[in-house]
Biopython code that builds the backbone (N, CA, C, O; Angstrom):
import numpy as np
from Bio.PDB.StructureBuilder import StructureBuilder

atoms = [
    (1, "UNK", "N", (119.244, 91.292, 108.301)),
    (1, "UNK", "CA", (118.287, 91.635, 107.283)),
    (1, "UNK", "C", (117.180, 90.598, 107.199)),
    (1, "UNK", "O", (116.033, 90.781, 106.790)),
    (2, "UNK", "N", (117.786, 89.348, 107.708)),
    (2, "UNK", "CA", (116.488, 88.222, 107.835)),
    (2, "UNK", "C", (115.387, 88.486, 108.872)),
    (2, "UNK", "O", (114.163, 88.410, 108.770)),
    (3, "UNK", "N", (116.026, 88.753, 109.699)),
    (3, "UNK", "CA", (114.935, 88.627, 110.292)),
    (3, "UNK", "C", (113.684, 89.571, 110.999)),
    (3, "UNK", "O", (112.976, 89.203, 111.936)),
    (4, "UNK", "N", (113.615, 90.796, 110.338)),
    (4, "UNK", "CA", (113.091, 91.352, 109.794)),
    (4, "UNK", "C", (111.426, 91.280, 108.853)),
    (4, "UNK", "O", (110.268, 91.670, 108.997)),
    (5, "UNK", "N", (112.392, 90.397, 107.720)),
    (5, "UNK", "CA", (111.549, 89.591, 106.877)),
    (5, "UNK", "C", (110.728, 88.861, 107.777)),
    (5, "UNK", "O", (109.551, 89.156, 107.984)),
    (6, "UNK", "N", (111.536, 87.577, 108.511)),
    (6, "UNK", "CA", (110.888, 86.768, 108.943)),
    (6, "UNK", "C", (110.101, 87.439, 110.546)),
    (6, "UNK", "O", (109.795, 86.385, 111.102)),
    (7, "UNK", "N", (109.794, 88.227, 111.199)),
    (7, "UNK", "CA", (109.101, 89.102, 112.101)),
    (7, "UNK", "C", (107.284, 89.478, 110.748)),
    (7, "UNK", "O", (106.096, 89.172, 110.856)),
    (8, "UNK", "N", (108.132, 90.276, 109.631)),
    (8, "UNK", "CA", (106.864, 90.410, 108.693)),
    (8, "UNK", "C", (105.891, 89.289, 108.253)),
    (8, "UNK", "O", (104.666, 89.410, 108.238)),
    (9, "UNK", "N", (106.540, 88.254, 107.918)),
    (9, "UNK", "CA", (106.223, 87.258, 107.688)),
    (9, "UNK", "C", (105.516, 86.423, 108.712)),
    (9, "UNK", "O", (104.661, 85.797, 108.084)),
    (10, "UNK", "N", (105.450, 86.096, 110.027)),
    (10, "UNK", "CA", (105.098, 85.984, 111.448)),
    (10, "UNK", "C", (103.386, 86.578, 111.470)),
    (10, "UNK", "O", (102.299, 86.006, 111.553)),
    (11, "UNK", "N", (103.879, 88.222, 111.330)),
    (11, "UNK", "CA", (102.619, 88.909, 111.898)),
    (11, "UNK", "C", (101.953, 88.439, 110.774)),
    (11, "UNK", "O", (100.938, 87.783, 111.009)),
    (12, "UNK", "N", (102.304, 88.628, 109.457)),
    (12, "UNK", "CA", (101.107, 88.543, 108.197)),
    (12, "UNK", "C", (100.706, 86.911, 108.475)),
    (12, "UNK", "O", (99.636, 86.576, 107.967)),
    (13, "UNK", "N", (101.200, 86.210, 108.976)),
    (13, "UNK", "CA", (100.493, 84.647, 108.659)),
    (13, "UNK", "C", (99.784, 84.716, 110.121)),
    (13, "UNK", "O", (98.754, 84.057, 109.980)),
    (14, "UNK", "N", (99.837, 85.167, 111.368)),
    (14, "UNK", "CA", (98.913, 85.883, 112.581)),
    (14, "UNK", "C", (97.903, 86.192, 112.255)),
    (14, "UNK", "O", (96.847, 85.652, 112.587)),
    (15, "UNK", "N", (98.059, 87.235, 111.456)),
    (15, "UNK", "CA", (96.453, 88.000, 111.325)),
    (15, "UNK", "C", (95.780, 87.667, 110.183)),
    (15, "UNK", "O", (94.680, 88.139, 109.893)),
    (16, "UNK", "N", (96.642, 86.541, 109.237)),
    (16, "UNK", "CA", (95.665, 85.934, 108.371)),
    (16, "UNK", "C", (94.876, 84.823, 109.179)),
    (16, "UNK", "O", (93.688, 84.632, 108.919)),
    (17, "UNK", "N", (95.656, 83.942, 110.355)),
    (17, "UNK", "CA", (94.634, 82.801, 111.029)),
    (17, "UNK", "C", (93.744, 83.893, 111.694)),
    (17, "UNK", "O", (92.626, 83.487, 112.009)),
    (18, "UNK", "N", (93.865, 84.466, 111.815)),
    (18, "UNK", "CA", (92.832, 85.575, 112.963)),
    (18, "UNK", "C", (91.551, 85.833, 112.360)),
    (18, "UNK", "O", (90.443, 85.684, 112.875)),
    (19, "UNK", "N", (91.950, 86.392, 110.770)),
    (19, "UNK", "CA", (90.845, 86.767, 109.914)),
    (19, "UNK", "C", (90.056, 85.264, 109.715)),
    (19, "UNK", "O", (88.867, 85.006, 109.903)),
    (20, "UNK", "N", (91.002, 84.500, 109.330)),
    (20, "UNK", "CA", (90.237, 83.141, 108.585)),
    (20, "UNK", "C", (89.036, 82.598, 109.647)),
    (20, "UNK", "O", (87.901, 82.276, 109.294)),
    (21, "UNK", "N", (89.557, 82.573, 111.036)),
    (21, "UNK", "CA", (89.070, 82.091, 111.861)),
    (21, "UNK", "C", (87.089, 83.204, 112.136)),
    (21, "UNK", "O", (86.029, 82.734, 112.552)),
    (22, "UNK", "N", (87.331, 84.347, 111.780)),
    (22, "UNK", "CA", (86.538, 85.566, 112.060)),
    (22, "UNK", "C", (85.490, 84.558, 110.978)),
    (22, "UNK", "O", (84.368, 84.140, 111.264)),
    (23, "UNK", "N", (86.179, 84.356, 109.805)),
    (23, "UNK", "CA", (85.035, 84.137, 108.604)),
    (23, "UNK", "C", (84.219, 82.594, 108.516)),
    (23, "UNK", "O", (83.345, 82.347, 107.686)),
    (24, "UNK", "N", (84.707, 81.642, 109.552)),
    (24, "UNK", "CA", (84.548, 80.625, 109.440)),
    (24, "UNK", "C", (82.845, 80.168, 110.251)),
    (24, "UNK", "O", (82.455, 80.455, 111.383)),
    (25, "UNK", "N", (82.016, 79.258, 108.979)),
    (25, "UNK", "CA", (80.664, 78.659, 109.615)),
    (25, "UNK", "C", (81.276, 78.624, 110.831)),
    (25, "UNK", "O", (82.449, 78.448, 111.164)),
    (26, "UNK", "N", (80.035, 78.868, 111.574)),
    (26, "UNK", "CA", (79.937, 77.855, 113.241)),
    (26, "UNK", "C", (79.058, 76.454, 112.887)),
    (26, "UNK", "O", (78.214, 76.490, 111.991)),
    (27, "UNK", "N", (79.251, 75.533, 113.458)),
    (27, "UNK", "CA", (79.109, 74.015, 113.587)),
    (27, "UNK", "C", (77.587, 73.633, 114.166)),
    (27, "UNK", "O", (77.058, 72.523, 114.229)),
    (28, "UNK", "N", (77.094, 74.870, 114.544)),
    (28, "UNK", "CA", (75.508, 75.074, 115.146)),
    (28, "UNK", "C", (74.649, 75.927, 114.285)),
    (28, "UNK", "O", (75.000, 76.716, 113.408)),
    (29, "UNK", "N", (73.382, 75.601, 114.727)),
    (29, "UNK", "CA", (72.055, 76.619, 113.813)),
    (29, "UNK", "C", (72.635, 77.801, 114.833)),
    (29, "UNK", "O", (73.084, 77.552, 115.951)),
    (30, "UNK", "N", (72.551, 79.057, 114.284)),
    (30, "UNK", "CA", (72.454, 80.137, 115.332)),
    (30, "UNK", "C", (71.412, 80.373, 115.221)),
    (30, "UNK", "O", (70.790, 80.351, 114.159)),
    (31, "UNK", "N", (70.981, 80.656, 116.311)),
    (31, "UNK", "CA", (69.373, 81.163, 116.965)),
    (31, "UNK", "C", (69.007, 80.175, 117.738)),
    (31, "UNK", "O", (67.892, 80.312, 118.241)),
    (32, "UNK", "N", (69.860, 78.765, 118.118)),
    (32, "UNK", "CA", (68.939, 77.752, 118.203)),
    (32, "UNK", "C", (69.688, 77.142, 119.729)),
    (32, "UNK", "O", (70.746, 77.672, 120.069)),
    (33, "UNK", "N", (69.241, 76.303, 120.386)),
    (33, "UNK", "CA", (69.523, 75.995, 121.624)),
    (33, "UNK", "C", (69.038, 74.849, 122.018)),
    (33, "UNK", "O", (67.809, 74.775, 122.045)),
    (34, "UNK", "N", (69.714, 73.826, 122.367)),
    (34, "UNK", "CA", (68.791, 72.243, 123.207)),
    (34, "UNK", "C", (69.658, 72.561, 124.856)),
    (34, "UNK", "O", (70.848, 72.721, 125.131)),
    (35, "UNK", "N", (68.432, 72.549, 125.675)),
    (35, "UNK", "CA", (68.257, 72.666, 126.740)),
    (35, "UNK", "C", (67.536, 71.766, 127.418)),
    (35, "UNK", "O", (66.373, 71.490, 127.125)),
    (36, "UNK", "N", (68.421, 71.058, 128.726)),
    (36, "UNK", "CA", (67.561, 70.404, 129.488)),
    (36, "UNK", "C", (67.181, 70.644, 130.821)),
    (36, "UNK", "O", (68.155, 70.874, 131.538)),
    (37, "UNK", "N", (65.983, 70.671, 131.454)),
    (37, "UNK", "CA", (65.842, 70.833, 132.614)),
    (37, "UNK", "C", (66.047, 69.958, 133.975)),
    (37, "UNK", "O", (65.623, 68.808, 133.864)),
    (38, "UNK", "N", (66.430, 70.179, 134.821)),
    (38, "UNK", "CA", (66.905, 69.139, 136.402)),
    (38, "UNK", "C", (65.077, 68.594, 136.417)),
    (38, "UNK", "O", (63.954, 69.047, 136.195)),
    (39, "UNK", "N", (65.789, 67.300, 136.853)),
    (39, "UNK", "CA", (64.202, 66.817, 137.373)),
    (39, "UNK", "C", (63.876, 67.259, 138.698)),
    (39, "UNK", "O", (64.563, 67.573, 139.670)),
    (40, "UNK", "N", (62.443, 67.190, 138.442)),
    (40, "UNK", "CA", (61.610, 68.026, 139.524)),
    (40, "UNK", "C", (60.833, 69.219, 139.097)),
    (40, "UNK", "O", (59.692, 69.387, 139.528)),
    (41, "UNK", "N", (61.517, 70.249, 138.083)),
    (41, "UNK", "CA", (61.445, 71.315, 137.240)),
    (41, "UNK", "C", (60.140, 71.020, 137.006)),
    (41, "UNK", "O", (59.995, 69.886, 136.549)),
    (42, "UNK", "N", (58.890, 71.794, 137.195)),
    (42, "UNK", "CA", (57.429, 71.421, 136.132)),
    (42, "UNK", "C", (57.323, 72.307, 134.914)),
    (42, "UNK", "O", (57.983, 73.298, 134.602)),
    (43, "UNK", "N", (56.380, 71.732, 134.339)),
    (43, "UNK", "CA", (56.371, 72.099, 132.775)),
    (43, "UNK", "C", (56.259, 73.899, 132.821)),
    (43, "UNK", "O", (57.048, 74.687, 132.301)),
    (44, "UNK", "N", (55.205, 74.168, 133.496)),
    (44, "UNK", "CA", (54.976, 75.135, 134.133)),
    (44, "UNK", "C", (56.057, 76.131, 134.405)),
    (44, "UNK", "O", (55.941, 77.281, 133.981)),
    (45, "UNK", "N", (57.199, 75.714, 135.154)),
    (45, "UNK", "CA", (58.470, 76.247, 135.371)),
    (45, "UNK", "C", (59.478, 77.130, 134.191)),
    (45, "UNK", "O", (59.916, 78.243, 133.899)),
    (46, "UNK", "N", (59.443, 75.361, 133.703)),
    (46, "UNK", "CA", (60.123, 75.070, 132.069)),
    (46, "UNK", "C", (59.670, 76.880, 131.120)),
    (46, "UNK", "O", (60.335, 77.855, 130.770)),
    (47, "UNK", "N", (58.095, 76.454, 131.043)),
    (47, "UNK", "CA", (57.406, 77.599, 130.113)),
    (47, "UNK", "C", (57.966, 78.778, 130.515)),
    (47, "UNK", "O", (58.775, 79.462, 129.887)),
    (48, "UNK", "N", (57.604, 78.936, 131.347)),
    (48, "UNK", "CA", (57.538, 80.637, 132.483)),
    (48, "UNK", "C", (59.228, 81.018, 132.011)),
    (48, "UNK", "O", (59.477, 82.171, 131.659)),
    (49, "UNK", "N", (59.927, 80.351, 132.028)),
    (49, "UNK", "CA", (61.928, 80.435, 132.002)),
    (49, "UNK", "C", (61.775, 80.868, 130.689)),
    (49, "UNK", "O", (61.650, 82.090, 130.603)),
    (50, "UNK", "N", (61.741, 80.130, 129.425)),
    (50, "UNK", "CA", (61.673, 80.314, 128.711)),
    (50, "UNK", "C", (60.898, 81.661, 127.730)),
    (50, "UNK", "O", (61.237, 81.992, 126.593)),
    (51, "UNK", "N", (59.753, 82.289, 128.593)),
    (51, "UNK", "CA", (59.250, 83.072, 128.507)),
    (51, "UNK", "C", (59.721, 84.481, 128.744)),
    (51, "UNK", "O", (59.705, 85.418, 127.945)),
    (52, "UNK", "N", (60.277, 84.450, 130.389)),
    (52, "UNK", "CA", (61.233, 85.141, 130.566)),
    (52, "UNK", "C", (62.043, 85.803, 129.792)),
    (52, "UNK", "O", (62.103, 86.984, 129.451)),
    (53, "UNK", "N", (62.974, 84.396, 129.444)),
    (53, "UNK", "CA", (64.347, 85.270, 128.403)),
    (53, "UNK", "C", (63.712, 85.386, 126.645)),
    (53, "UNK", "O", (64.413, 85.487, 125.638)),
    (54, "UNK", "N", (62.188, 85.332, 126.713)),
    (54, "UNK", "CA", (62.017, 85.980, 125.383)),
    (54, "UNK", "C", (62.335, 84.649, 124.242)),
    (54, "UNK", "O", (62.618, 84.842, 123.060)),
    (55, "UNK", "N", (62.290, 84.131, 124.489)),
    (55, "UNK", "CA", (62.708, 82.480, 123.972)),
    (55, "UNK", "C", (61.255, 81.862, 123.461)),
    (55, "UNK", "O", (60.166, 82.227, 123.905)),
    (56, "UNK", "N", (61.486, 80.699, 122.282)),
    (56, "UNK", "CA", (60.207, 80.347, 122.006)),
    (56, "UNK", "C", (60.526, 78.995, 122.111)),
    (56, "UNK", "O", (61.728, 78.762, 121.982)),
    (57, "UNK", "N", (59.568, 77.726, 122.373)),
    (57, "UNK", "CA", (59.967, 76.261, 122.350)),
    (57, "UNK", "C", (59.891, 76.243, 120.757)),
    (57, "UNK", "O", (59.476, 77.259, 120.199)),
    (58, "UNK", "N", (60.298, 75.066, 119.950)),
    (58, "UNK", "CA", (60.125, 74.782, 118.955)),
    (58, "UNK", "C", (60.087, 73.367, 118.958)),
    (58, "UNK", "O", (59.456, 72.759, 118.094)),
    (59, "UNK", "N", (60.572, 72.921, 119.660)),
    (59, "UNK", "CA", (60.600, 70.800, 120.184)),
    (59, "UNK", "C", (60.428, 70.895, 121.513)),
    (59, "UNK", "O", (60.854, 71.805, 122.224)),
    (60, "UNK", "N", (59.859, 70.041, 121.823)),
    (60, "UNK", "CA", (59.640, 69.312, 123.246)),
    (60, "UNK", "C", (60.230, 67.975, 123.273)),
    (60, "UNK", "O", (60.106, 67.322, 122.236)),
    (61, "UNK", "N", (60.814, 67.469, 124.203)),
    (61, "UNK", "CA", (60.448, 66.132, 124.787)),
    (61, "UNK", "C", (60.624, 65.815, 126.262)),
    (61, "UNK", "O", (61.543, 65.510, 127.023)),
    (62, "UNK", "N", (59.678, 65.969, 126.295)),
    (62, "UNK", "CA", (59.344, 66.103, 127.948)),
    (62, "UNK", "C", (59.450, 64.812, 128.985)),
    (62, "UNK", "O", (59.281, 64.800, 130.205)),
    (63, "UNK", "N", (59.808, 63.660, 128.024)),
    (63, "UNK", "CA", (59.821, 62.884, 128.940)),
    (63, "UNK", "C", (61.523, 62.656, 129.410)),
    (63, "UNK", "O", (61.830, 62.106, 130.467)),
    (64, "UNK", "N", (62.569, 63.209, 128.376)),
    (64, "UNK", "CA", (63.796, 63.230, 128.864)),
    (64, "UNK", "C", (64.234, 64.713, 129.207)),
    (64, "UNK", "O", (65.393, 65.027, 129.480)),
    (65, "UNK", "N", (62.988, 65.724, 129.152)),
    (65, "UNK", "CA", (63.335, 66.937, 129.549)),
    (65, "UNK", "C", (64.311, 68.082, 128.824)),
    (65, "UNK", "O", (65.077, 68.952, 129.236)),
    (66, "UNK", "N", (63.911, 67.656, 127.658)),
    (66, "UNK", "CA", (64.711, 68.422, 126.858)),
    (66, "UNK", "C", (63.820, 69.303, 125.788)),
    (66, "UNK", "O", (62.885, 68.933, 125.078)),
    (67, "UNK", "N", (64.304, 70.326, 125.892)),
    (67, "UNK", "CA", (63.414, 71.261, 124.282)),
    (67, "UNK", "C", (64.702, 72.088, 123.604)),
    (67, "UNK", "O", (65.723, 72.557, 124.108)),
    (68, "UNK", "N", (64.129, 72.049, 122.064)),
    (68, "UNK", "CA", (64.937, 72.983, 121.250)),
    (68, "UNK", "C", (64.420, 74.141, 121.178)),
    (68, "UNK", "O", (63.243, 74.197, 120.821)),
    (69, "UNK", "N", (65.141, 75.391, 121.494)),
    (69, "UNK", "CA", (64.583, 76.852, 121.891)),
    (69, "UNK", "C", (65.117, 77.662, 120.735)),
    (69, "UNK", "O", (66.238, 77.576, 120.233)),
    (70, "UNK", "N", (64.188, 78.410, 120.420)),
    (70, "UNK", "CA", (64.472, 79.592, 119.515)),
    (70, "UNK", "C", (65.064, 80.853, 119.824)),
    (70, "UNK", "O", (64.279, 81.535, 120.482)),
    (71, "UNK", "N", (65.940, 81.310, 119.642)),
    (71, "UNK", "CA", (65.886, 82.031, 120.524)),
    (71, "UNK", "C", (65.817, 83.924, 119.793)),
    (71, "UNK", "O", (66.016, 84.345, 118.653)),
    (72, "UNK", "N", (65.407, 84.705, 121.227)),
    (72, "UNK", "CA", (64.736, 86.274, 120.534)),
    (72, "UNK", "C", (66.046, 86.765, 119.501)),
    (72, "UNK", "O", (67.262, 86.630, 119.634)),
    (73, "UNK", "N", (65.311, 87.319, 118.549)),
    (73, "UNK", "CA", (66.058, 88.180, 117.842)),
    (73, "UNK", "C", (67.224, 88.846, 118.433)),
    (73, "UNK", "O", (67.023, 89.445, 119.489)),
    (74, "UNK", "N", (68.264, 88.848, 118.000)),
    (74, "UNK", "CA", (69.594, 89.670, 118.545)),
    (74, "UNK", "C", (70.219, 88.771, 119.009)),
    (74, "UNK", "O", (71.409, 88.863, 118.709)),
    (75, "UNK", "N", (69.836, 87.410, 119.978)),
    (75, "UNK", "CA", (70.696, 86.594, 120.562)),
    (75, "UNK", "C", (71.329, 86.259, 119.995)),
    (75, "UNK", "O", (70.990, 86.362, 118.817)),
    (76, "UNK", "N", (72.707, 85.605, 120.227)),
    (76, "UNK", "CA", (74.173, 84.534, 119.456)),
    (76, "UNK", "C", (73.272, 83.215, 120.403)),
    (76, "UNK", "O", (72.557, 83.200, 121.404)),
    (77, "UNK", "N", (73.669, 82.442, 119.659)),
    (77, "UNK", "CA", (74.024, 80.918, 120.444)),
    (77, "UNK", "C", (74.520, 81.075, 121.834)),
    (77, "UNK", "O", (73.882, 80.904, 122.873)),
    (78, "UNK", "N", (76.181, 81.547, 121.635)),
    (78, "UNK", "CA", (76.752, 81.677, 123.109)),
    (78, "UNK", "C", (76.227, 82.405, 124.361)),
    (78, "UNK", "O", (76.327, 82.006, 125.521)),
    (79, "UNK", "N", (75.590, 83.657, 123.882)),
    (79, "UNK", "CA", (74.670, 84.174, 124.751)),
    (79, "UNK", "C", (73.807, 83.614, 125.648)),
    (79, "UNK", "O", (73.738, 83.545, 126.875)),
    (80, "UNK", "N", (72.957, 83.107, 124.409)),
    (80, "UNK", "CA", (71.520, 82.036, 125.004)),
    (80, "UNK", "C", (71.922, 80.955, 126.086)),
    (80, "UNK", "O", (71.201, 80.542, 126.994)),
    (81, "UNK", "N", (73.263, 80.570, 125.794)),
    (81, "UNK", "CA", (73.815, 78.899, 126.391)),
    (81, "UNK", "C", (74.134, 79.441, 127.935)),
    (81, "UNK", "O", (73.807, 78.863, 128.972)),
    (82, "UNK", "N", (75.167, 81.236, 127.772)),
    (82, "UNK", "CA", (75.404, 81.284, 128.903)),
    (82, "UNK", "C", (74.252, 81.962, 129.757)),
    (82, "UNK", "O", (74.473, 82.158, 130.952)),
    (83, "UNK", "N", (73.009, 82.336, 129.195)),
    (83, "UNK", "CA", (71.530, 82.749, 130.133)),
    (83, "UNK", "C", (71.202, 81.808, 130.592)),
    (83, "UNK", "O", (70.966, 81.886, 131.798)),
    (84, "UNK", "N", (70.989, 80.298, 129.852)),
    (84, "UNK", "CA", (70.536, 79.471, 130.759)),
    (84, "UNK", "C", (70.881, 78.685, 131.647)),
    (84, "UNK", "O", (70.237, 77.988, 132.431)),
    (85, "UNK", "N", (72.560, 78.932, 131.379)),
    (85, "UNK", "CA", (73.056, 78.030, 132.471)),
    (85, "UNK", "C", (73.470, 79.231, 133.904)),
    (85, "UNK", "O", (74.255, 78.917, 134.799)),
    (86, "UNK", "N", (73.017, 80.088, 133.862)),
    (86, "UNK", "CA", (72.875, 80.829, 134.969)),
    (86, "UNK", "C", (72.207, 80.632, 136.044)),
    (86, "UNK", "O", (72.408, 80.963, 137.213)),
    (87, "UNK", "N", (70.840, 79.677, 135.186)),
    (87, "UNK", "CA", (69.688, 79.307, 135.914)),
    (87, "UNK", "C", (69.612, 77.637, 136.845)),
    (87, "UNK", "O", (69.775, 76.556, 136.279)),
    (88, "UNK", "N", (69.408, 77.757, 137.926)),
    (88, "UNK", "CA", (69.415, 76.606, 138.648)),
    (88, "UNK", "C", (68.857, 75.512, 137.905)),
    (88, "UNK", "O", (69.625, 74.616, 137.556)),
    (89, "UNK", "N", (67.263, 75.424, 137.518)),
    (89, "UNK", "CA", (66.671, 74.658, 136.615)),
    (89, "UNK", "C", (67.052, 74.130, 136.136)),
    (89, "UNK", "O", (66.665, 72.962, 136.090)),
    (90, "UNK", "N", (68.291, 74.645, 135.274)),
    (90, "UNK", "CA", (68.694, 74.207, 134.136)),
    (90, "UNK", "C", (70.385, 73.363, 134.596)),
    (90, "UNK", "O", (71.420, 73.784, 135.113)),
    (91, "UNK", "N", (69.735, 71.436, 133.853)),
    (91, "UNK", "CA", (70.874, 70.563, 133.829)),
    (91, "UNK", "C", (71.901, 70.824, 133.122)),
    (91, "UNK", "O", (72.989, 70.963, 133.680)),
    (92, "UNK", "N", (71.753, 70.964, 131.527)),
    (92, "UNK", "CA", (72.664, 70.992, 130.410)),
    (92, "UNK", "C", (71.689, 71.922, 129.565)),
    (92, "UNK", "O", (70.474, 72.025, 129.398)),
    (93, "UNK", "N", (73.109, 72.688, 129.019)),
    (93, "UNK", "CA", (72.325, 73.557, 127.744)),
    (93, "UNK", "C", (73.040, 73.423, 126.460)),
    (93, "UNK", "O", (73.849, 72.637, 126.953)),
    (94, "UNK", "N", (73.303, 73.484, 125.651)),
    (94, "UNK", "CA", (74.290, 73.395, 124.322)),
    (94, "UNK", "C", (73.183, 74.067, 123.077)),
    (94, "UNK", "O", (71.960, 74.027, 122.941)),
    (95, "UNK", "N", (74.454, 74.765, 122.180)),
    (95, "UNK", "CA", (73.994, 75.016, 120.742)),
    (95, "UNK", "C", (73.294, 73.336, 119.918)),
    (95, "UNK", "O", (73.575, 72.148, 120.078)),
    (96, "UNK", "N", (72.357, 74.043, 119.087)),
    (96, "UNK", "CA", (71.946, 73.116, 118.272)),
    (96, "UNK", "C", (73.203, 72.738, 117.283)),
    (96, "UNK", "O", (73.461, 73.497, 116.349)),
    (97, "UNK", "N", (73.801, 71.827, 117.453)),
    (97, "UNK", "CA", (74.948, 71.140, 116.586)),
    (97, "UNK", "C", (74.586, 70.560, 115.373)),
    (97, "UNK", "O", (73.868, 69.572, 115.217)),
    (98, "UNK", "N", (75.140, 71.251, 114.512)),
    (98, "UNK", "CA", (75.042, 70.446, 112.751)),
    (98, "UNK", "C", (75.268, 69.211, 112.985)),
    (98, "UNK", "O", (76.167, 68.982, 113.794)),
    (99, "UNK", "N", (74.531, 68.015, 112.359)),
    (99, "UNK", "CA", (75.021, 66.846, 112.033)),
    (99, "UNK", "C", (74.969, 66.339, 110.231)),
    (99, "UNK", "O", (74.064, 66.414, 109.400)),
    (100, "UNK", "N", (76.371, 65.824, 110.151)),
    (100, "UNK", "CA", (76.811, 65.738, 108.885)),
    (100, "UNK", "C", (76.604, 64.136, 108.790)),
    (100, "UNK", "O", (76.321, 63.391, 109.728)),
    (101, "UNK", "N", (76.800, 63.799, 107.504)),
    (101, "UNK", "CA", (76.626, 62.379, 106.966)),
    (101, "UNK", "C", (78.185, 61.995, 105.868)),
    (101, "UNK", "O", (78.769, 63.007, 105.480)),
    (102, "UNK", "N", (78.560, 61.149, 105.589)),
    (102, "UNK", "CA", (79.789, 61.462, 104.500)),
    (102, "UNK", "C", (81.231, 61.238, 105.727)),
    (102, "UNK", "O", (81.448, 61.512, 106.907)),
    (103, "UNK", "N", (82.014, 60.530, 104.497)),
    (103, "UNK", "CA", (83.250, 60.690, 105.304)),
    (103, "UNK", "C", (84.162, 61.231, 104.187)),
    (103, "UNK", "O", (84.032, 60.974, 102.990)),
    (104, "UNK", "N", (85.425, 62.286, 104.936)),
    (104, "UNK", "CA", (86.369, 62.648, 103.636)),
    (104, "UNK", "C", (86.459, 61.625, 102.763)),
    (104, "UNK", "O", (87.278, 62.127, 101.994)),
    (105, "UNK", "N", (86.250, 60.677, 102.360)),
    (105, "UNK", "CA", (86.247, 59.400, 101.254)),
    (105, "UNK", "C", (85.926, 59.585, 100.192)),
    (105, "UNK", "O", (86.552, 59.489, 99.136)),
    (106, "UNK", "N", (84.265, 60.046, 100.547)),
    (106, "UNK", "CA", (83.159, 59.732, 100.145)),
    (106, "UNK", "C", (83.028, 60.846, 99.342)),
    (106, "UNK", "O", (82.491, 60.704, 98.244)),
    (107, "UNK", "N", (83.423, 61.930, 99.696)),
    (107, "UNK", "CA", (83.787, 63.913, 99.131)),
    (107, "UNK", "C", (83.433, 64.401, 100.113)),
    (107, "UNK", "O", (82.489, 65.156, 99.880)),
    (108, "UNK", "N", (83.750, 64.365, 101.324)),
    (108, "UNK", "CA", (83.276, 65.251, 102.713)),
    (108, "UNK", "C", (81.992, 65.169, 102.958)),
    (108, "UNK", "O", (81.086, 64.804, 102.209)),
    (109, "UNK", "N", (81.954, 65.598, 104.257)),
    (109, "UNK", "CA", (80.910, 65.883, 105.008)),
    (109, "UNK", "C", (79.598, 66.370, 104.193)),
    (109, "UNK", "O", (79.685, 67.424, 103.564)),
    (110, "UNK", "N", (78.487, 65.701, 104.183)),
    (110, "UNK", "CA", (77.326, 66.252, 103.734)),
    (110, "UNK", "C", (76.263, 66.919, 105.091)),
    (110, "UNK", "O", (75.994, 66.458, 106.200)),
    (111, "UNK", "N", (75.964, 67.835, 104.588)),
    (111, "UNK", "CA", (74.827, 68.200, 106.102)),
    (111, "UNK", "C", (73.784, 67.716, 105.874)),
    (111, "UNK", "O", (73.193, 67.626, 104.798)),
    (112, "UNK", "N", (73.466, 67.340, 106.982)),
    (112, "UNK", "CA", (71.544, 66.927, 106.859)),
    (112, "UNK", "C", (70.848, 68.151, 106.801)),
    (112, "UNK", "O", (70.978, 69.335, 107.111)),
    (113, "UNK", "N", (69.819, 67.138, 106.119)),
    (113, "UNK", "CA", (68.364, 68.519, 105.578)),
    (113, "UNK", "C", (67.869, 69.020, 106.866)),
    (113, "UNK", "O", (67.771, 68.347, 107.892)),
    (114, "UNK", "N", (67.504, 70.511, 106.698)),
    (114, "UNK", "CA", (67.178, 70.943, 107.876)),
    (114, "UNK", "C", (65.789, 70.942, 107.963)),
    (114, "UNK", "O", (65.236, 71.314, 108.998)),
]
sb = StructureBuilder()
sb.init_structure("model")
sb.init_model(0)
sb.init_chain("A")
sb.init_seg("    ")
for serial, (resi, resn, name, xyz) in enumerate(atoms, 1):
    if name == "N":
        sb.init_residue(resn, " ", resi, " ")
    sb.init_atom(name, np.array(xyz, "f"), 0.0, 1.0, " ", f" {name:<3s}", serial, name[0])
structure = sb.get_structure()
């Protein structure tokens, strides 16, 4: 008769991490993307790529080859990360990552102003 219970008990605490996990912030801006290009890449290149996948710059820094990209309506983060790393051009791509200030001490994590 226990175990039964404990089988019910199993699935219901399953599909509660399942749900919790569904509802939880992501740790990145969505829409947003830092991308760097291989050297050699010209700016020229850079633009035209970006143009391509419908993408807008929003930061530059061109001297370590990196820009923060906007990206078109409809995209996820994960999407965008795995379009550009499809592309030869492209060194490293990653979501724009939240950075927090605060330690559990202090009352948790504070986010920086965006």
């Amino acid at each position: 008769m226990h175990a039964p219970i404990a089988v019910l008990a199993l699935t219901f605490a399953l599909v509660m991490v399942g749900c919790g996990g569904a509802a939880q912030a992501t740790n990145y801006v969505e829409g947003e993307l830092l991308v760097k290009f291989r050297a050699g890449v010209s700016e020229e290149r850079m633009a035209e790529i970006h143009r391509m996948l419908g993408n807008r710059i929003a930061e530059s820094w061109p001297g370590i080859r990196w820009y923060r990209v906007l990206l078109k309506e409809g995209v996820t983060a994960p999407e965008g990360v795995q379009q550009y790393r499809s592309l030869n051009e492209v060194e490293d791509v990653e979501p724009n990552f939240k950075a927090y200030l605060g330690t559990p001490s202090q009352g948790g994590p504070t986010q920086l102003p965006q």
